[in-house]
N, CA, C and O atoms as CSV, one atom per row, in Angstrom:
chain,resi,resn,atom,element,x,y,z
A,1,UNK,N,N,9.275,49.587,7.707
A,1,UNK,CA,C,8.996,49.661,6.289
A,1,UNK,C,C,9.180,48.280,5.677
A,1,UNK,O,O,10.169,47.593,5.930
A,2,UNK,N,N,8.050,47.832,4.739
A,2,UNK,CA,C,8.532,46.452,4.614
A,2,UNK,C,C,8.994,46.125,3.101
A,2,UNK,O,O,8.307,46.724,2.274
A,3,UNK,N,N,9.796,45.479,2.672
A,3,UNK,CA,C,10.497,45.607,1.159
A,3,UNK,C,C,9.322,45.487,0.677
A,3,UNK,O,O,8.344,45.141,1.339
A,4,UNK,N,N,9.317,45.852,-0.903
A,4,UNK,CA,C,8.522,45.862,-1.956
A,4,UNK,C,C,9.221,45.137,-2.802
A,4,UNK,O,O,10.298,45.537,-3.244
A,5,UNK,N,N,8.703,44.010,-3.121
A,5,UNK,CA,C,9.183,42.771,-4.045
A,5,UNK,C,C,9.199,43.303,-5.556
A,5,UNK,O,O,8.051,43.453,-5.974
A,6,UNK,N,N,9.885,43.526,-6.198
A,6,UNK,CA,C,9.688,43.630,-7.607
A,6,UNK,C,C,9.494,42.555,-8.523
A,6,UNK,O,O,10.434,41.799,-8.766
A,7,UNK,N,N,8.003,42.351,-9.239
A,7,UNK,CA,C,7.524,41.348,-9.939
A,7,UNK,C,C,7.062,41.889,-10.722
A,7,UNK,O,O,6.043,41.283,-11.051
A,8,UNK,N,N,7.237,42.982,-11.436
A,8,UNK,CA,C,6.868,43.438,-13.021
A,8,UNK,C,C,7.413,44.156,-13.189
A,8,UNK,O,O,7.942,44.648,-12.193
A,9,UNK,N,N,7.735,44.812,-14.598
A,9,UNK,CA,C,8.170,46.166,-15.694
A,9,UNK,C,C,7.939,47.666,-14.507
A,9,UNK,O,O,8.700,48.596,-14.236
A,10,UNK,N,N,6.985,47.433,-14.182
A,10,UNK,CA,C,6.240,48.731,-13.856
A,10,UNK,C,C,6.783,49.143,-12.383
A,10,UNK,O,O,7.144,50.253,-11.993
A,11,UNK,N,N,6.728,47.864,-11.659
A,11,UNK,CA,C,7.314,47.677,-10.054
A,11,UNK,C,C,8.588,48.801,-10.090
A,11,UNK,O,O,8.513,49.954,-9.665
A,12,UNK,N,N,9.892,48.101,-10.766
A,12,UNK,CA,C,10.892,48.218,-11.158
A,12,UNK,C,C,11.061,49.760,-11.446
A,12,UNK,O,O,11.869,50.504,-10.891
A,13,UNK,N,N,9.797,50.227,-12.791
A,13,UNK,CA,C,10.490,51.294,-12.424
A,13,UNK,C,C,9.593,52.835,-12.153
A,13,UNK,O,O,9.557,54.003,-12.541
A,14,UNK,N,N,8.813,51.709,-11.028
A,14,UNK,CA,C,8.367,52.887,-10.047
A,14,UNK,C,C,9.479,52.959,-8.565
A,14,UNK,O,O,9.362,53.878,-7.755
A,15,UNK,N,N,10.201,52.192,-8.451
A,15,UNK,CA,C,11.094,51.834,-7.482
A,15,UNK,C,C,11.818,52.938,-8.306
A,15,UNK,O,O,11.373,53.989,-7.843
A,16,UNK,N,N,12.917,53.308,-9.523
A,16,UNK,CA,C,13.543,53.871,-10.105
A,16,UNK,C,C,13.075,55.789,-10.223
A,16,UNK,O,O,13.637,56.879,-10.126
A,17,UNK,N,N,12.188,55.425,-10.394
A,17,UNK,CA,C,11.775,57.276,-10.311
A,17,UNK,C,C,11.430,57.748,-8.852
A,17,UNK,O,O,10.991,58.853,-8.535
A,18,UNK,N,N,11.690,56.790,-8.108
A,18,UNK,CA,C,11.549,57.455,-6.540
A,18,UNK,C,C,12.801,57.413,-6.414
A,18,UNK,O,O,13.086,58.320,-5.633
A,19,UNK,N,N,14.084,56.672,-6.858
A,19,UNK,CA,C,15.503,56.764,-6.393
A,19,UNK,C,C,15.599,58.417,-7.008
A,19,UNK,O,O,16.010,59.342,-6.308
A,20,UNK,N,N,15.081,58.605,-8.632
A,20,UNK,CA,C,15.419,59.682,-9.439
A,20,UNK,C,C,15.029,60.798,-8.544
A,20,UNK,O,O,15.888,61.647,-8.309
A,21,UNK,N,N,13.726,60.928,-7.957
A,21,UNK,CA,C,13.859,61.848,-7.431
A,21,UNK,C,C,13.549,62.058,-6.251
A,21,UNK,O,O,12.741,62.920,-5.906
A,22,UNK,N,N,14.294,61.118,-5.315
A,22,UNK,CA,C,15.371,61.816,-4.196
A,22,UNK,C,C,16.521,62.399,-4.452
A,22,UNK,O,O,17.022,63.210,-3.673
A,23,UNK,N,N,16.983,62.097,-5.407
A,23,UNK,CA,C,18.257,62.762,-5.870
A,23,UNK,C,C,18.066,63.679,-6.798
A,23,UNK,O,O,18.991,64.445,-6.528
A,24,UNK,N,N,17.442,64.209,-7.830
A,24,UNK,CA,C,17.058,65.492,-8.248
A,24,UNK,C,C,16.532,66.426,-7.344
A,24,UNK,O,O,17.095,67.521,-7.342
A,25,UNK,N,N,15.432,66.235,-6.446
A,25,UNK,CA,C,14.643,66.982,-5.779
A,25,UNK,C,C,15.390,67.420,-4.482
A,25,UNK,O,O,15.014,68.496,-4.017
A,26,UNK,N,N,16.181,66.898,-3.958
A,26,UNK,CA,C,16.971,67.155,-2.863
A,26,UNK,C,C,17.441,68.545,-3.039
A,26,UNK,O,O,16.867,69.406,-2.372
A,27,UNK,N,N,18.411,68.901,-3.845
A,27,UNK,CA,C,19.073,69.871,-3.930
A,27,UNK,C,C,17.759,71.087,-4.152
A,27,UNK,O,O,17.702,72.019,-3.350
A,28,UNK,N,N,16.919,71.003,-5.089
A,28,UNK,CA,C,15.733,72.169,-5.220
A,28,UNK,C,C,15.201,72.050,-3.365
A,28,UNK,O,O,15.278,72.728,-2.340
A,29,UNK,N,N,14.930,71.387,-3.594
A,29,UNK,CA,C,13.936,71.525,-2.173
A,29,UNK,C,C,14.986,72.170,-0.973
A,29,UNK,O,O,14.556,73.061,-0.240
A,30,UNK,N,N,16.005,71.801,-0.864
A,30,UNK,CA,C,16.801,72.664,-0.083
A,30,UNK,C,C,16.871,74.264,-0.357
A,30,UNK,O,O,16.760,75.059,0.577
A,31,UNK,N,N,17.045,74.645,-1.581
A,31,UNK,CA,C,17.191,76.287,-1.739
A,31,UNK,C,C,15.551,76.532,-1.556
A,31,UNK,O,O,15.213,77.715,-1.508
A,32,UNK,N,N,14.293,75.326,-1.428
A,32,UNK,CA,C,12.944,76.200,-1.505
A,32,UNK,C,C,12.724,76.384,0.029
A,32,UNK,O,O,11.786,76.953,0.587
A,33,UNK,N,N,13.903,75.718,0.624
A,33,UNK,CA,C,13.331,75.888,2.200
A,33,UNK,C,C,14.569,77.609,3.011
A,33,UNK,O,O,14.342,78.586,3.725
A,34,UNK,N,N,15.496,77.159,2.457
A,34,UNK,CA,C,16.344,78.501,2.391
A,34,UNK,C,C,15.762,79.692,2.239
A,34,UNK,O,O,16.145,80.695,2.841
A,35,UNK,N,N,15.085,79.675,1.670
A,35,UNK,CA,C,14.459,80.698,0.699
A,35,UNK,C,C,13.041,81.016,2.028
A,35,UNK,O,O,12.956,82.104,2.598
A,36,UNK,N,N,12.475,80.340,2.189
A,36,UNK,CA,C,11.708,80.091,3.286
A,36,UNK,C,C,11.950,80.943,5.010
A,36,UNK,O,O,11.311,81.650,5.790
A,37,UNK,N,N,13.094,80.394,4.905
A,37,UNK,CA,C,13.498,80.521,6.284
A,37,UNK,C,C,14.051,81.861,6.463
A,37,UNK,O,O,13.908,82.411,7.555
A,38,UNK,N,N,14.905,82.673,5.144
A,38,UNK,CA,C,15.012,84.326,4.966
A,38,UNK,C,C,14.151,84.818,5.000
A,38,UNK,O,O,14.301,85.934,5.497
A,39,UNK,N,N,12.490,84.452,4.516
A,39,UNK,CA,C,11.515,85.079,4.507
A,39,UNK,C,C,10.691,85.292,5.972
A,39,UNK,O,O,9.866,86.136,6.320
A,40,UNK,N,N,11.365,84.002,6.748
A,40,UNK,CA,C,10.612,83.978,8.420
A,40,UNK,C,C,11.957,85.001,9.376
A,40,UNK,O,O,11.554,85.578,10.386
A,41,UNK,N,N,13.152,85.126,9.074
A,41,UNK,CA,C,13.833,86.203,9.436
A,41,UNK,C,C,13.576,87.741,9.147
A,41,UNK,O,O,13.865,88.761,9.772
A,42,UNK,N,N,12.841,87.475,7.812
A,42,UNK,CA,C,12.685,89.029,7.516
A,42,UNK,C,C,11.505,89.397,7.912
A,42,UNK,O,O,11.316,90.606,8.042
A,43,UNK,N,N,10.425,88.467,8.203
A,43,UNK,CA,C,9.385,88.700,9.243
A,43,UNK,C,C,9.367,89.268,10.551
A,43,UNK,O,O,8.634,90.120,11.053
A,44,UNK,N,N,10.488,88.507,11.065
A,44,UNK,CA,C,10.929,88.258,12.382
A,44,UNK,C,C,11.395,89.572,12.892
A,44,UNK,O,O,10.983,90.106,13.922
A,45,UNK,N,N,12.622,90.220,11.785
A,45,UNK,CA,C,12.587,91.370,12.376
A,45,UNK,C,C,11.729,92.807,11.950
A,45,UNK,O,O,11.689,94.006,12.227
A,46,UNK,N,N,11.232,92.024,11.279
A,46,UNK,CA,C,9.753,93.541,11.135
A,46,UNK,C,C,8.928,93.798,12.213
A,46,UNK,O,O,8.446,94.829,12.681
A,47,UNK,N,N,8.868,92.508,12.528
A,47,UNK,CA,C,7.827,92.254,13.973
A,47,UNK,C,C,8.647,92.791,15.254
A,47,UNK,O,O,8.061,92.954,16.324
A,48,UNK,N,N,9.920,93.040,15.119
A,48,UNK,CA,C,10.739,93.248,16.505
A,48,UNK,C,C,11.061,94.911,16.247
A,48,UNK,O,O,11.211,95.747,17.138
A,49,UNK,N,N,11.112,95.104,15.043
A,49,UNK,CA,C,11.329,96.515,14.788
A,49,UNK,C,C,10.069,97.219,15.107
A,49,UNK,O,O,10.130,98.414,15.396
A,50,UNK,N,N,8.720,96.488,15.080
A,50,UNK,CA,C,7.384,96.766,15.484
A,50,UNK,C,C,7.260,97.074,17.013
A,50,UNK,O,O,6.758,98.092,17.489
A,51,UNK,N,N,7.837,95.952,17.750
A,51,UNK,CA,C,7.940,96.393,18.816
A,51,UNK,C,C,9.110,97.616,19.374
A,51,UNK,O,O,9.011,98.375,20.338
A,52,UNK,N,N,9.949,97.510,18.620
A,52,UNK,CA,C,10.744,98.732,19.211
A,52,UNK,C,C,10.446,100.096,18.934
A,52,UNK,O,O,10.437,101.012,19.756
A,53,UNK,N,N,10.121,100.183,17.317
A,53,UNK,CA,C,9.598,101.431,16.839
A,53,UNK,C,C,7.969,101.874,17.342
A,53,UNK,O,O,7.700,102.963,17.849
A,54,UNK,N,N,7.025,100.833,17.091
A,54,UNK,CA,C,5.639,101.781,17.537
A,54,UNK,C,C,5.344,101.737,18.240
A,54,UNK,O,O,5.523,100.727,18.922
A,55,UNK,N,N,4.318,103.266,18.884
A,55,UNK,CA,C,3.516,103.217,20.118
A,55,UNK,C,C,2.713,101.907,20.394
A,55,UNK,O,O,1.999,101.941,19.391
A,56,UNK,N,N,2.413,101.016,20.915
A,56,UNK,CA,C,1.465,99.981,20.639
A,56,UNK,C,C,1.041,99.944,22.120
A,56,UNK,O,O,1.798,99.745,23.070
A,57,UNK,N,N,-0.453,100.195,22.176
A,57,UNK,CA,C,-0.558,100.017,23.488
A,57,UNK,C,C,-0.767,97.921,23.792
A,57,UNK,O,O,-0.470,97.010,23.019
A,58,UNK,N,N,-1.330,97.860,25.100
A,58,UNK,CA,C,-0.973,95.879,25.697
A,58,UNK,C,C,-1.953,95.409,24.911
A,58,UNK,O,O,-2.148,94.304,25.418
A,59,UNK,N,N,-2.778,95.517,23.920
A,59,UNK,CA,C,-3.371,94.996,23.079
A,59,UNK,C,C,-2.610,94.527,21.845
A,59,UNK,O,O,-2.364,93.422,21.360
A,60,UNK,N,N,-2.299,95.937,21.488
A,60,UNK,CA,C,-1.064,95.707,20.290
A,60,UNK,C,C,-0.019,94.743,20.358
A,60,UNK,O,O,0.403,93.904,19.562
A,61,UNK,N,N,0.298,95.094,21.557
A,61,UNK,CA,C,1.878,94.569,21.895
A,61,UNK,C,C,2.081,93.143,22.138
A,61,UNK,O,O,3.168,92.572,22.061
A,62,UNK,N,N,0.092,92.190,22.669
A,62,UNK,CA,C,-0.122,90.576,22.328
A,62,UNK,C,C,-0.131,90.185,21.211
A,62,UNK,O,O,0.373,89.134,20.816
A,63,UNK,N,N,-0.899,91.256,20.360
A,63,UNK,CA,C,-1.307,91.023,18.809
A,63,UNK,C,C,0.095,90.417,18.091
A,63,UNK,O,O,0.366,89.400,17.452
A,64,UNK,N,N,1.020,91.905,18.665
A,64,UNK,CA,C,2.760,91.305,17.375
A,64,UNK,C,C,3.677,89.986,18.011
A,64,UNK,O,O,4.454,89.224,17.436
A,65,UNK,N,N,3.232,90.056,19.477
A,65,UNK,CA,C,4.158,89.062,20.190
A,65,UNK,C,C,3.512,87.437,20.145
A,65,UNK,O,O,4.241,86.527,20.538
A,66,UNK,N,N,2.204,87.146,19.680
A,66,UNK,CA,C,1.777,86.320,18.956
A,66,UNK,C,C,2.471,85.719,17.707
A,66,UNK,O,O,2.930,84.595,17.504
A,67,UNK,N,N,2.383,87.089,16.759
A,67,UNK,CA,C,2.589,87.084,15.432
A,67,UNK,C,C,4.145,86.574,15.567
A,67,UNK,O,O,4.423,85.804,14.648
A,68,UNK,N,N,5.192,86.800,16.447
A,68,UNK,CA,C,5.770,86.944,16.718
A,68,UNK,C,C,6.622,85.355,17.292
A,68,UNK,O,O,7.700,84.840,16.995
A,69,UNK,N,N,5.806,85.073,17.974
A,69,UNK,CA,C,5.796,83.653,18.327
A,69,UNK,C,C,5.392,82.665,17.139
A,69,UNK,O,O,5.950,81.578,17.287
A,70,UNK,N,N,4.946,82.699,16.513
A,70,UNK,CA,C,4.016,82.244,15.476
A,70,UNK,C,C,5.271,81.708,14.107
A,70,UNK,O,O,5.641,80.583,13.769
A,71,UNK,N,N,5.704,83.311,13.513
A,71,UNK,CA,C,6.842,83.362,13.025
A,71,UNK,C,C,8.046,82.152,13.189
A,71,UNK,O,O,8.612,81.324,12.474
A,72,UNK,N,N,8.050,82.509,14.297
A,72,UNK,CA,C,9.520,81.982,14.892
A,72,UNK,C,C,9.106,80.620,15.320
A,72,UNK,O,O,9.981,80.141,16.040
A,73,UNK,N,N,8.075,79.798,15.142
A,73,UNK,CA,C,7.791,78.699,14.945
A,73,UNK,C,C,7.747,77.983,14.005
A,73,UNK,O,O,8.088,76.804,13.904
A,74,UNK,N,N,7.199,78.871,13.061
A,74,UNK,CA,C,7.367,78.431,11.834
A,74,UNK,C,C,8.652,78.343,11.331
A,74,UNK,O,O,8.996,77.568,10.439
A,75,UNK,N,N,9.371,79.146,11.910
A,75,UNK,CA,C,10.948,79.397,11.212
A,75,UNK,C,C,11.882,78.195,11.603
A,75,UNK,O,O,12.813,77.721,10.953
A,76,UNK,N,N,11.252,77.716,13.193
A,76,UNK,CA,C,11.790,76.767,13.451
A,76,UNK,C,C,11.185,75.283,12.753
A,76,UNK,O,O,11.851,74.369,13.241
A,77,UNK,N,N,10.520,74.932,12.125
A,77,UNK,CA,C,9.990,73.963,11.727
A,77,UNK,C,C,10.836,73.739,9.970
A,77,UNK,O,O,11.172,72.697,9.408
A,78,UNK,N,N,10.956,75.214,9.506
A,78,UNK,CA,C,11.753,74.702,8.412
A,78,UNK,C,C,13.437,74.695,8.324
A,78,UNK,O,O,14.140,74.479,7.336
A,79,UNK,N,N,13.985,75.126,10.237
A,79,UNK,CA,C,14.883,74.883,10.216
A,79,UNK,C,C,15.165,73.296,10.144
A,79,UNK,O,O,16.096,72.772,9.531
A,80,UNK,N,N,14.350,72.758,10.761
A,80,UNK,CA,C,14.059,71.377,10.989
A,80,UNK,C,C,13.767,70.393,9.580
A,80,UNK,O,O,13.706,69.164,9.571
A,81,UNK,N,N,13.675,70.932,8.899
A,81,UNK,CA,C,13.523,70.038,7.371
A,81,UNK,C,C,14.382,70.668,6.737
A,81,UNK,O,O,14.626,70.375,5.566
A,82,UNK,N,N,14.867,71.429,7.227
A,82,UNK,CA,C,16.662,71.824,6.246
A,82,UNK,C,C,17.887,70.983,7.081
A,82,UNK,O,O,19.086,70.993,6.802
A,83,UNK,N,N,17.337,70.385,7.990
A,83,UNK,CA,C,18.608,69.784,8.827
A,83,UNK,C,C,18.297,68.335,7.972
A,83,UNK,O,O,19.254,67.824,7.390
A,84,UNK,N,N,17.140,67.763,7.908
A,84,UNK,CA,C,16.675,66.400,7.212
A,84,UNK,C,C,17.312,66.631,5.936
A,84,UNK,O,O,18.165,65.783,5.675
A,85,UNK,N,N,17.120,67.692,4.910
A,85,UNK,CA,C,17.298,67.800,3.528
A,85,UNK,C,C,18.558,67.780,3.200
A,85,UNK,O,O,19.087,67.359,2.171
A,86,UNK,N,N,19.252,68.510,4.622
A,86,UNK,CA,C,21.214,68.242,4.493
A,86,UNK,C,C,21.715,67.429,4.602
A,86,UNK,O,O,22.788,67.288,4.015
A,87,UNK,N,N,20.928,65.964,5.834
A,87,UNK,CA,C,21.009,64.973,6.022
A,87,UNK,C,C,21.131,63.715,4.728
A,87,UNK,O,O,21.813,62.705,4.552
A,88,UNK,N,N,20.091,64.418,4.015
A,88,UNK,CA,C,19.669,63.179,2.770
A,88,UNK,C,C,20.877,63.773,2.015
A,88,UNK,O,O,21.608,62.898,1.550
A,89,UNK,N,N,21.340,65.274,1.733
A,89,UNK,CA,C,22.091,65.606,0.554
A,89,UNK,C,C,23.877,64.981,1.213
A,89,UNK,O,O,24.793,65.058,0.394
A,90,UNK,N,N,24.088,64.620,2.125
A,90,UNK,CA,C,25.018,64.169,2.460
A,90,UNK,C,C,25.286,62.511,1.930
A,90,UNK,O,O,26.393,62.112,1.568
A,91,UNK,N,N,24.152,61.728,1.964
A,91,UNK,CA,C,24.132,60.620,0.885
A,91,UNK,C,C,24.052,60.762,-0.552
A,91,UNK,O,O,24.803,60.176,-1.332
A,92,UNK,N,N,23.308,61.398,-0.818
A,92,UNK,CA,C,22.588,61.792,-2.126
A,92,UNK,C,C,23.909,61.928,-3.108
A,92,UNK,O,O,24.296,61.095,-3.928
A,93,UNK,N,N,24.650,63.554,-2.714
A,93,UNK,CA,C,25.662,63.852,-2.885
A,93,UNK,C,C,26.986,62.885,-3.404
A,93,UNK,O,O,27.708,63.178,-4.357
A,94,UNK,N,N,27.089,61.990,-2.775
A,94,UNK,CA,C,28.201,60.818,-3.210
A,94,UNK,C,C,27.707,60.208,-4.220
A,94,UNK,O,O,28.412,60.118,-5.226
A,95,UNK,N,N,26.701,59.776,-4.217
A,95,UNK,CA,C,26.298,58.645,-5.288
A,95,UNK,C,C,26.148,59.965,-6.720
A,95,UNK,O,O,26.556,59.444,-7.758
A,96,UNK,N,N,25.690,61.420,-6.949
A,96,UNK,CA,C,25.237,62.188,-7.856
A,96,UNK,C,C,26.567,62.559,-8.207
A,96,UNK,O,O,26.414,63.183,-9.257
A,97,UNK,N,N,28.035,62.535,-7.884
A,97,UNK,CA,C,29.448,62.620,-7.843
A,97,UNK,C,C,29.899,61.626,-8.661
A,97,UNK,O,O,30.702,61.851,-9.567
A,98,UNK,N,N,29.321,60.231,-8.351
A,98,UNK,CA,C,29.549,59.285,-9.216
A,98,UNK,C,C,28.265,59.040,-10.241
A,98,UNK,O,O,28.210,57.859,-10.585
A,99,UNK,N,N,27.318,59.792,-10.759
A,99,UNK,CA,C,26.672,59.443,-11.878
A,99,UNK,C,C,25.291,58.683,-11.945
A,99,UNK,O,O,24.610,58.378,-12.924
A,100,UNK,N,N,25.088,58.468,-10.572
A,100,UNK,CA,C,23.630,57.891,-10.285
A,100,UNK,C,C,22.555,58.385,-11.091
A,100,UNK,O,O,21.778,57.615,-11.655
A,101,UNK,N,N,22.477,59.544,-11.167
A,101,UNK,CA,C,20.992,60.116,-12.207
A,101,UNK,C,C,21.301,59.648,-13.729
A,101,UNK,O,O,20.435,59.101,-14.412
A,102,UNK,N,N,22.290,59.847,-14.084
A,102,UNK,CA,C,22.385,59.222,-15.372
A,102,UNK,C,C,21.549,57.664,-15.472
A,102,UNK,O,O,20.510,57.275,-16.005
A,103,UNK,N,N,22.834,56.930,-14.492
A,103,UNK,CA,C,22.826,55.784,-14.382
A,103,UNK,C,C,20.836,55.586,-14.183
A,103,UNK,O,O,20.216,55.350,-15.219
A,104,UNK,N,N,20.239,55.677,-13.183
A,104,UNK,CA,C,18.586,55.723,-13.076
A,104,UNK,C,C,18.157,55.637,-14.675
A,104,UNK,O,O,18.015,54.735,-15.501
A,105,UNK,N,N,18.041,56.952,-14.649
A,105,UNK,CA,C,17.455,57.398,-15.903
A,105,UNK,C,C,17.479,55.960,-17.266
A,105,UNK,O,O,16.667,55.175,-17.756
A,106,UNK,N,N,18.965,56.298,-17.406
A,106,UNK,CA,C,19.184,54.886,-18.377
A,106,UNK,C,C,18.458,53.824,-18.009
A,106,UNK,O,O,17.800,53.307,-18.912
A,107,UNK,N,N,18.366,53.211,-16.630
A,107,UNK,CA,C,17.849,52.204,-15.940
A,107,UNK,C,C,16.298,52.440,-16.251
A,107,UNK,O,O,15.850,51.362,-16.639
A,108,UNK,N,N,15.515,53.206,-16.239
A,108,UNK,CA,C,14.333,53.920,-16.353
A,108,UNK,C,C,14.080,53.207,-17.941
A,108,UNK,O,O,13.137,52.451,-18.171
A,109,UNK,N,N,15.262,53.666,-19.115
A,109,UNK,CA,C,14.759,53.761,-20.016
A,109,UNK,C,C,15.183,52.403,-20.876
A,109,UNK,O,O,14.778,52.158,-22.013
A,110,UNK,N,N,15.985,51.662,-20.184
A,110,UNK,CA,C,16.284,49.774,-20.145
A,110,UNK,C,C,14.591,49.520,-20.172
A,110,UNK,O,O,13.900,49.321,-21.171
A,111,UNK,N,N,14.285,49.570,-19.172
A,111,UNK,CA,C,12.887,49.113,-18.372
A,111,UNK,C,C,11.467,49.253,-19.763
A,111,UNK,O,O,10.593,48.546,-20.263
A,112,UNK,N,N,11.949,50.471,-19.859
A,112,UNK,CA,C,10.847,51.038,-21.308
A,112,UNK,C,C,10.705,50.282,-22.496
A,112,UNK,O,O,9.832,49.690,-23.132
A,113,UNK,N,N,12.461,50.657,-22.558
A,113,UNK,CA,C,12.566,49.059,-24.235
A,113,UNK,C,C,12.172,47.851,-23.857
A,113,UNK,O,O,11.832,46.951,-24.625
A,114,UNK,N,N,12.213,47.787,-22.428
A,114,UNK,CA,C,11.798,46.161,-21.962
A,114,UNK,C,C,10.698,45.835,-22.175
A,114,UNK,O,O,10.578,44.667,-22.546
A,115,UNK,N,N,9.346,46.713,-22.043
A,115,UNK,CA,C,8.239,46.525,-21.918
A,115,UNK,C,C,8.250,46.545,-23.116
A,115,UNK,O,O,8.410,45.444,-23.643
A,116,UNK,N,N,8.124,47.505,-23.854
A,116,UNK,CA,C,8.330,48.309,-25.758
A,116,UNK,C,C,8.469,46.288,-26.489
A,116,UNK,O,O,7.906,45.640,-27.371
A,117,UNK,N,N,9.573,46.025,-25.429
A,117,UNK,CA,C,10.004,44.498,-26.217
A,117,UNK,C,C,8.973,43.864,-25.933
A,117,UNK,O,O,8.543,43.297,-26.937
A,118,UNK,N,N,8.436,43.707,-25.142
A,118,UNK,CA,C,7.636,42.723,-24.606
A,118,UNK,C,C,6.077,42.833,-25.411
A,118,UNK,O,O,5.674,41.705,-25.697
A,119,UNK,N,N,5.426,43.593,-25.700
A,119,UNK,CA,C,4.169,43.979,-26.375
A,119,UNK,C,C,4.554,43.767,-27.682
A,119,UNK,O,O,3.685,43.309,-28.424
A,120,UNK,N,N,5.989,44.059,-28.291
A,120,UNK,CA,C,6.014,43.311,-29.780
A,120,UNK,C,C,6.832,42.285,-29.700
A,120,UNK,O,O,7.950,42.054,-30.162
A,121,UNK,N,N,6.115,41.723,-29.057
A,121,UNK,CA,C,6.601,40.354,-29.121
A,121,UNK,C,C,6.291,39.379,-30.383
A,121,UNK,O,O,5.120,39.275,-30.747
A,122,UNK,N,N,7.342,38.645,-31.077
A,122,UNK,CA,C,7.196,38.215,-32.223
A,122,UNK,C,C,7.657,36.733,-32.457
A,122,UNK,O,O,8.730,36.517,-31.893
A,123,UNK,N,N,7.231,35.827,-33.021
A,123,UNK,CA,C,8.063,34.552,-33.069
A,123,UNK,C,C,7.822,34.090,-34.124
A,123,UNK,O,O,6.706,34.145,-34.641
A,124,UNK,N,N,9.098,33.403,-34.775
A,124,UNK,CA,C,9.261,32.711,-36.516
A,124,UNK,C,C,8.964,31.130,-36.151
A,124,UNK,O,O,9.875,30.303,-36.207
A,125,UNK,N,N,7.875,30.842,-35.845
A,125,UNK,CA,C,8.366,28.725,-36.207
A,125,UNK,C,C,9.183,28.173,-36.818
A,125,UNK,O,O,9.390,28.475,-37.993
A,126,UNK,N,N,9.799,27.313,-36.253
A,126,UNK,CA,C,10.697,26.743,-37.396
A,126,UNK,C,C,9.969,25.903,-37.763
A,126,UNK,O,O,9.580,26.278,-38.869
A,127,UNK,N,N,9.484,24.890,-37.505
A,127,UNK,CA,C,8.467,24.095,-38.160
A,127,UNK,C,C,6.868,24.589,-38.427
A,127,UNK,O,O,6.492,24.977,-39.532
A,128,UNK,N,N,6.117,24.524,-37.413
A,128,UNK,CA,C,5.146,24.583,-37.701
A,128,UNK,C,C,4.516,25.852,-37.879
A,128,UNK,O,O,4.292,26.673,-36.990
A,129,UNK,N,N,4.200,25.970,-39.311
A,129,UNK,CA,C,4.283,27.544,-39.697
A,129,UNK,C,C,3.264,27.899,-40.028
A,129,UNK,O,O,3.215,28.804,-40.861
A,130,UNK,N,N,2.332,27.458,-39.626
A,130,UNK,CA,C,0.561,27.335,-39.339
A,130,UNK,C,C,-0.562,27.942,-38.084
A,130,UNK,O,O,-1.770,28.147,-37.961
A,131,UNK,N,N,0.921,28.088,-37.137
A,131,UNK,CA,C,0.451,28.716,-35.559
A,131,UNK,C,C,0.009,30.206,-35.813
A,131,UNK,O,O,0.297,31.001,-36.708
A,132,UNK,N,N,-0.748,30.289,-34.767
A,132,UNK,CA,C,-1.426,31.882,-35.099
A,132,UNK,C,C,-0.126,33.021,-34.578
A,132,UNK,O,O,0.037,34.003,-35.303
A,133,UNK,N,N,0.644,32.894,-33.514
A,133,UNK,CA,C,1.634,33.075,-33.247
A,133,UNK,C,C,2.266,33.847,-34.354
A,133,UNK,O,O,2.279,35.078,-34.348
A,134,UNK,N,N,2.825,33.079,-35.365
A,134,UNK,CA,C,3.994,33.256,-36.351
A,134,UNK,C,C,3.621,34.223,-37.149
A,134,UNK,O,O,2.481,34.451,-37.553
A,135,UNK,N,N,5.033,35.053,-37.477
A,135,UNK,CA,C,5.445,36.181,-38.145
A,135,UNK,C,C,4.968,35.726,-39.419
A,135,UNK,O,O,5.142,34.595,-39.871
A,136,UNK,N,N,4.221,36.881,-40.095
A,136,UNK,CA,C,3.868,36.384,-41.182
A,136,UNK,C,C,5.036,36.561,-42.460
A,136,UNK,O,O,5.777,37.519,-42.674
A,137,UNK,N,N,4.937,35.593,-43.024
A,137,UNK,CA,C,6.404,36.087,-44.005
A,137,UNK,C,C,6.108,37.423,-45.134
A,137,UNK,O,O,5.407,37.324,-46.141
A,138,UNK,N,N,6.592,38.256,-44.831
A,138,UNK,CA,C,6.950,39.564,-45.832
A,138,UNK,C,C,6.158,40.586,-44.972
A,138,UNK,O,O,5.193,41.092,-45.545
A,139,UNK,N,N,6.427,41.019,-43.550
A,139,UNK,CA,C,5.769,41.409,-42.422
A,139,UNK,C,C,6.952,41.927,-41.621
A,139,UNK,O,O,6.780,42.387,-40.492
């Protein structure tokens, strides 16, 4: 990954709303994969209760053990991005303990008045009070 140099307003705080939300989104995205993975268990055993409870003749019985396989692949894939998402919330976590989202945010909204400053930009001459530049007096 190669650094991204920050050389404008905008750089800065597009760098800042990707810190914001790794650390907001972490915690949601964990209960959306939770949530996920009860739903591939409760699959899982419908499909096994399928095989235990119905007649199914060896047609049937590829059809659910597919479905079956299928499931439990999937189940394993979002076990696998809940191990990443615990991973990140184990950093995340320390810095959101000490105030980081605040801290961003504010940083976010430094950045705003910065620009905000920068477009009204204004200047008084002291001498030469003729420049197109200069504040007009009673303005």
């Amino acid at each position: 990954m190669q650094n991204k140099q920050i050389q404008t307003i905008e750089d800065a705080e597009n760098i800042l709303l990707v810190i914001e939300n790794l650390f907001v989104a972490a915690d949601d995205e964990k209960k959306k994969i939770e949530a996920e993975i009860a739903n591939k268990e409760d699959e899982q055993q419908d499909l096994l209760h399928e095989l235990e409870i119905a007649d199914l003749n060896a047609i049937e019985l590829m059809q659910v053990s597919k479905r079956l396989v299928k499931v439990r692949k999937e189940r394993r894939e979002a076990k696998d991005r809940l191990k990443l998402i615990n991973t990140i919330r184990g950093y995340t976590d320390i810095y959101i303990r000490k105030g980081i989202i605040a801290d961003t945010r504010q940083a976010i909204r430094n950045l705003e008045n910065l620009k905000e400053e920068k477009q009204n930009r204004e200047y008084t001459p002291r001498v030469l009070k003729d420049l197109k530049c200069a504040k007009k007096k009673g303005e």
